[in-house]
N, C-alpha and C positions, 0 to 999 in steps of 0.2 A: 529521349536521353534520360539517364539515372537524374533525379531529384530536380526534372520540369515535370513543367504543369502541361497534362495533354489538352488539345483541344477541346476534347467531350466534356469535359470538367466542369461544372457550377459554377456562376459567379460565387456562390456563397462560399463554395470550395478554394476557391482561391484566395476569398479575403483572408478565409481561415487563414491560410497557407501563410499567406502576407503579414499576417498578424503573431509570425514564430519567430524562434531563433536559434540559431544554431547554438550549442552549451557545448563545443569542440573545447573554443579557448574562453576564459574570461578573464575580464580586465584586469588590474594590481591594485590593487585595495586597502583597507582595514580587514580585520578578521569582527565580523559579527558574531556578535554574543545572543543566543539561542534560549527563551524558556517554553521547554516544551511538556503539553499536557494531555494527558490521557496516550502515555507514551507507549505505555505495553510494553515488546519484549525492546523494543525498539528498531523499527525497520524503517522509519523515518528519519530517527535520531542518524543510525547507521547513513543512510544517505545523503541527508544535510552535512556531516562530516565526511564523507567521502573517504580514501584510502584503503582499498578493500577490492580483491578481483578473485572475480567471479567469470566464469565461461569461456579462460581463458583470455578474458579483457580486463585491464587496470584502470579504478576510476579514482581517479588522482583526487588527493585528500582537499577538500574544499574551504573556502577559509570562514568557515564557521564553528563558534564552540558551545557547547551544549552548554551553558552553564544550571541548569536546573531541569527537572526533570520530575513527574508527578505519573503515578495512577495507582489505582485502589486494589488490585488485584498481586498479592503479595508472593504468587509462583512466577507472577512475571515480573515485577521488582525484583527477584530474584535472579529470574534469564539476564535482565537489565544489567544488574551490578556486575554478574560472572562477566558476561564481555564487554562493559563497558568500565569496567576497573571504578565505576563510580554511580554508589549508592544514590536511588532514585527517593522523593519525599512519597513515602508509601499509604495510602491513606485519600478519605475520600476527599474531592476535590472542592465538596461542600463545606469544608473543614479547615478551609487551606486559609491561613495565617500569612496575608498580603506582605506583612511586613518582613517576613524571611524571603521574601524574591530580591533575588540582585536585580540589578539593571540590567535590561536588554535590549539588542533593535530589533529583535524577532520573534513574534509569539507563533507557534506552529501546536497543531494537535489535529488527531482524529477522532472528532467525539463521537460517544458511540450511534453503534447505525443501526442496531436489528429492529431498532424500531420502522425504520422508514424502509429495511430492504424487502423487493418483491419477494423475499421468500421467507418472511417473518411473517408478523400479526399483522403489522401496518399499523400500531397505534399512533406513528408517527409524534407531534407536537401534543400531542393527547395524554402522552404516557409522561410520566416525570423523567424516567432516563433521558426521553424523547427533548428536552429541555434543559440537555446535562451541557448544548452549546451556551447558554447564558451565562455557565459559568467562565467558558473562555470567553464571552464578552467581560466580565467583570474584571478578567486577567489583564485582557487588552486597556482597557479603561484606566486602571488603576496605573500599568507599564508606562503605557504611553509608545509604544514600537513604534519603529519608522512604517514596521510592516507586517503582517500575518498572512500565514498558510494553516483553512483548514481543511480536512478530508471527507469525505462520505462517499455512500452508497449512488448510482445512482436513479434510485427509488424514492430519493429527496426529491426528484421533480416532478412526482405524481402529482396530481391535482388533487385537492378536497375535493369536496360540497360545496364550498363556498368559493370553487374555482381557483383559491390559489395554491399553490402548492407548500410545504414546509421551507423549501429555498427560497421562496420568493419571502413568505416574512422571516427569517435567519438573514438573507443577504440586506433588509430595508434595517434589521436589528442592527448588524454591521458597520452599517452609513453612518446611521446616527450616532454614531463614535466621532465621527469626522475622517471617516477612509473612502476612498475610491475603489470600490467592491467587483472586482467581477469572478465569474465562473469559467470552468470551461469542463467538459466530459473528456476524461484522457483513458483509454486503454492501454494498460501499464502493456502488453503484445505491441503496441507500435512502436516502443523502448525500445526492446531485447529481452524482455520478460516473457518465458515461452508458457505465458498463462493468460487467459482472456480475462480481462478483469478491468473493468467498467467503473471509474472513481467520480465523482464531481471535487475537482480541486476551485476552491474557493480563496481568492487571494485579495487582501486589504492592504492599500498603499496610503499610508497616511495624504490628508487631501493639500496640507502647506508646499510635499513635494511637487505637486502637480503632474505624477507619472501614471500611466497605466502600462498592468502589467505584461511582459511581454514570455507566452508561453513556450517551453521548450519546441523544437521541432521534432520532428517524429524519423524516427532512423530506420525504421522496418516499416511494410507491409505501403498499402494506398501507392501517392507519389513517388515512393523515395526508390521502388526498382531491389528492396531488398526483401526479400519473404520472410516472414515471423521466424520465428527460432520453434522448431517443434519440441513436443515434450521428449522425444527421442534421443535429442541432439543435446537435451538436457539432463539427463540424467539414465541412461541407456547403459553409461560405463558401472553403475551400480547395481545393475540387474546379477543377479545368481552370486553376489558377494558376502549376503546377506552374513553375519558376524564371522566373515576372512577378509574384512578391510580396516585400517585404521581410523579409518574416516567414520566420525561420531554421530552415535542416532542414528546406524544404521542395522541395526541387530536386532535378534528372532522378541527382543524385546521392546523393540523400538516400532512395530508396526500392530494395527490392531486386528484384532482375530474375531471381528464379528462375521458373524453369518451369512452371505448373500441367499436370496429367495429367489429359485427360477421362475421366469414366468410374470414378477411381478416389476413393478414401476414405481422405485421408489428410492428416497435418496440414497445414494452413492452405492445402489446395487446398478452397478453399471463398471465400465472398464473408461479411461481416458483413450485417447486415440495414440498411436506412434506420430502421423504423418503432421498433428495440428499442433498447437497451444492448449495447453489443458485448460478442462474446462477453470472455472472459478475454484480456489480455494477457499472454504465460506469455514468461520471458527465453529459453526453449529454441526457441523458433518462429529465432529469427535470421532467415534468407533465407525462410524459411516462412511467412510473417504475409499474415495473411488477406487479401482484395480487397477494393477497393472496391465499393461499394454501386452506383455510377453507374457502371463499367465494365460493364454489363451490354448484352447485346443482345438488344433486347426482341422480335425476332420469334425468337431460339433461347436460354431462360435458360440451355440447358446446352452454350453455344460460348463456352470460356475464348479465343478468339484475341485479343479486346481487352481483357482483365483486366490492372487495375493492382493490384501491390500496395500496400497502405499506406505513406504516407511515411512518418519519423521524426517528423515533428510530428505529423499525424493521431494516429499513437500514443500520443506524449507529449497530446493534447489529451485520448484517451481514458481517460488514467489521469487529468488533470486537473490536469497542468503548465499553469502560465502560459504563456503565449509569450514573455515573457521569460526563461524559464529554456532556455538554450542548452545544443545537447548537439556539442560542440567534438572528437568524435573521427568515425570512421568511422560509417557508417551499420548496420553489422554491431554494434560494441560500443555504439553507442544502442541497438537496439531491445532487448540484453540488457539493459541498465542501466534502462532504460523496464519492462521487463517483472519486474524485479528491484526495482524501488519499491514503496515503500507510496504508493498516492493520495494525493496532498498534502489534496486538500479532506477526507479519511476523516481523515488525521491530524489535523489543525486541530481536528476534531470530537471527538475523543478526547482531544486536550491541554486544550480547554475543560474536557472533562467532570470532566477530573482533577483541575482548577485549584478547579471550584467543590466538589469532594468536599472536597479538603481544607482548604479555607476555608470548612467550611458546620457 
């Protein structure tokens, strides 16, 4: 039956299972005050607030409020303020001036990952970016939150040389604040995010509450009886519209016009599928981001001459942007900032989860 556990199942599978919850309703509360860092265009922020539909589905506004907001990258402070009516502290994070943070019970961020994703260097803790979460330790430290959410790749949990991996000293970094630290690997496709995409969400509950956290449960794909959302079913109705729709960031300027190479093996000279979840949206694809599905020519699948690449909105739909959320600079710095987001519907799901932990 829809949303049991079969027989064949793992125990390990089940504790997972037993260790969710459902983020349908959540309890009456206070509204949590939110300082979020290393925000980008904001596809966390967007989720942590809530109020926003997307696929045909409304995800009711959650009772969190941004009140501060940080990252260094000045085209996406930019995306930020357009749709979020409110100016982000723009500027590096090594810079940041403790004593202009309001009060909050939420510290969230995703600090950056290309250090630790498989498909980077891998200088991981090695690199200084690679140690750009210490600066949300020092955020946490100084706030004092009931609680924190951060993001990553999940290429955090490769092992060194020395056998441990970057998550294992970030999460022990964590502790020693005084939080109850755990992880979990979420594929923003077990949401309703028609994109495979592989997070490590790391969550700190201050250690006075005595709570651990309890993560969203998963609505598509595994147990639940419902199949992923394909990229088709995502963004299919913008195929051949390309500047005869209203709908923004979709136009002959809004997609990029690199090259594909037949024959070779290389990034995003390939096409996404109709019938799955698109692959990964990664910010490093830039002019590189995969083709369309319908660009295909069905008496040769392997004649790139009529391949299109993805718009900016196709992108943004794949990570699971509304259409109303506008991305107001180049097509170039969208698909980073796109690719640079947490899934707003994965967020949303995560801030519930957190909202009912600590009210429960």
């Amino acid at each position: 039956m829809e949303g049991q556990l079969s027989f064949f199942e793992t125990k390990s599978q089940v504790k997972k299972y037993s260790k969710t919850v459902s983020v349908d309703r959540i309890p009456v509360g206070k509204k949590l005050k939110v300082i979020s860092l290393f925000s980008g265009c904001g596809g966390m922020d967007l989720g942590f607030r809530g109020g926003f539909s997307v696929f045909g589905r409304n995800f009711d506004r959650n009772p969190f409020e941004i009140v501060f907001a940080n990252d260094i990258v000045k085209k996406a402070c930019d995306t930020y303020t357009y749709n979020f009516h409110s100016k982000p502290c723009c500027g590096d994070i090594r810079d940041l001036d403790y004593t202009l943070l309001p009060k909050a019970d939420i510290v969230i961020g995703g600090f950056p990952c290309q250090d630790f994703s498989l498909a980077g260097k891998r200088k991981g803790l090695a690199s200084e970016r690679g140690r750009l979460y210490l600066e949300m330790k020092k955020v946490i430290a100084y706030s004092n939150p009931v609680a924190f959410v951060a993001e990553n790749v999940d290429g955090i949990r490769r092992n060194t040389a020395d056998c441990n991996s970057a998550l294992d000293v970030i999460l022990d970094d964590f502790r020693k604040l005084g939080y109850r630290v755990e992880y979990r690997a979420l594929n923003a496709a077990d949401f309703g995010v028609p994109q495979n995409r592989i997070r490590i969400i790391i969550v700190g509950i201050r250690d006075d509450l005595c709570k651990s956290m309890k993560y969203p449960r998963e609505t598509f794909g595994g147990v639940t009886g419902n199949s992923w959302m394909t990229a088709k079913e995502a963004i299919d109705d913008l195929w051949n519209v390309i500047d005869k729709t209203t709908i923004k960031n979709h136009t002959s300027k809004d997609y990029s016009k690199a090259k594909f190479y037949p024959g070779k093996n290389m990034q995003g000279n390939c096409q996404i599928k109709a019938d799955k979840p698109s692959p990964t949206i990664r910010s490093e694809h830039h002019g590189n981001i995969e083709a369309h599905y319908r660009t295909n020519n069905p008496n040769n699948p392997l004649d790139m001459t009529g391949w299109r690449r993805l718009s900016v909105r196709e992108c943004a739909r794949l990570q699971s942007f509304p259409d109303s959320f506008e991305f107001p600079v180049s097509a170039s710095d969208a698909y980073k900032q796109i690719g640079n987001a947490v899934p707003p519907i994965l967020a949303w799901n995560i801030a519930r989860a957190l909202y009912i932990t600590l009210n429960s």
